[in-house]
N, C-alpha and C positions, 0 to 999 in steps of 0.2 A: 329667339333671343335668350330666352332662360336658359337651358342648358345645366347640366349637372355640373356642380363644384370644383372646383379644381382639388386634386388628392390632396391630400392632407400627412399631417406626419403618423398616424396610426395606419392609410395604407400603404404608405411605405415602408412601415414596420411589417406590414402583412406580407408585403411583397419581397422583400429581404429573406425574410425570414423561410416563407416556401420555398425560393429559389435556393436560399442555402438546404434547405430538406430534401428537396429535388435532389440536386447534385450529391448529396452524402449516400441517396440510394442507387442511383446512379452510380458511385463509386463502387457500390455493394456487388451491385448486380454485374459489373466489369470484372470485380476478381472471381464472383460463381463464374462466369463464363471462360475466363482466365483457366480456370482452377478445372473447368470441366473438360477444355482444350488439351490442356495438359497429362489428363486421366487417359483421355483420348490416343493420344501422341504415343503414352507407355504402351496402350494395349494392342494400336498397329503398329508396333515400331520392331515386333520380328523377332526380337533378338537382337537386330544391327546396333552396335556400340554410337554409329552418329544420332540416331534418331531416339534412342534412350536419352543421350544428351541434350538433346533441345529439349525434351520432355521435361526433363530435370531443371533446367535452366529456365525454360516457361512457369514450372512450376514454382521454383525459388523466386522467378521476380515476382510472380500474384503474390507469394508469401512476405515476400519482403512491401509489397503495397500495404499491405493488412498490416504489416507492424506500422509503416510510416504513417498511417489513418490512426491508429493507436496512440501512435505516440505524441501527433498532432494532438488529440481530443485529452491526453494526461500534460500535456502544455499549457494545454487550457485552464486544466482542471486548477493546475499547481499555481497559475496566474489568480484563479478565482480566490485560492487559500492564503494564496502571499498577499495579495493587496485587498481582497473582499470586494473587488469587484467580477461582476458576474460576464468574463467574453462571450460568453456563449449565447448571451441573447441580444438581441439588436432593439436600440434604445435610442430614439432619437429624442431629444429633451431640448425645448427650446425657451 
């Protein structure tokens, strides 16, 4: 009948918060592999002008994720400066 607590809002803080950390490395680890694909793709690719191309293009869009992760996390930043509030951490206040 006792049974442990029902969560509270600090572990949903906890819980929030690794799952967004999770995920952000996760993202990380998608464009090394992206990025190592890519590397890949040039060094079999022969010569052949098609397969140079997806190379290229594989590797422009991992690049282009890494900026849009960037530019995401300076959104953020620039939210924290204009209002002084902090998005980047997760706060539940009741």
């Amino acid at each position: 009948m006792g049974g442990p607590p029902p969560a509270g809002t600090d572990q949903i803080e906890k819980v929030f918060s690794s799952v967004v950390s999770v995920m952000v490395g996760l993202g990380f680890i998608a464009l090394l592999v992206v990025l190592l694909v890519a590397g890949f793709r040039y060094l079999m690719s022969g010569g052949e002008p098609k397969a140079i191309q997806q190379a290229h293009q594989t590797a422009m869009w991992a690049i282009l994720g890494l900026v849009f992760m960037a530019l995401a996390w300076l959104v953020l930043q620039m939210i924290k400066v204009f209002t002084g509030i902090d998005v980047t951490v997760f706060s539940v206040r009741i």
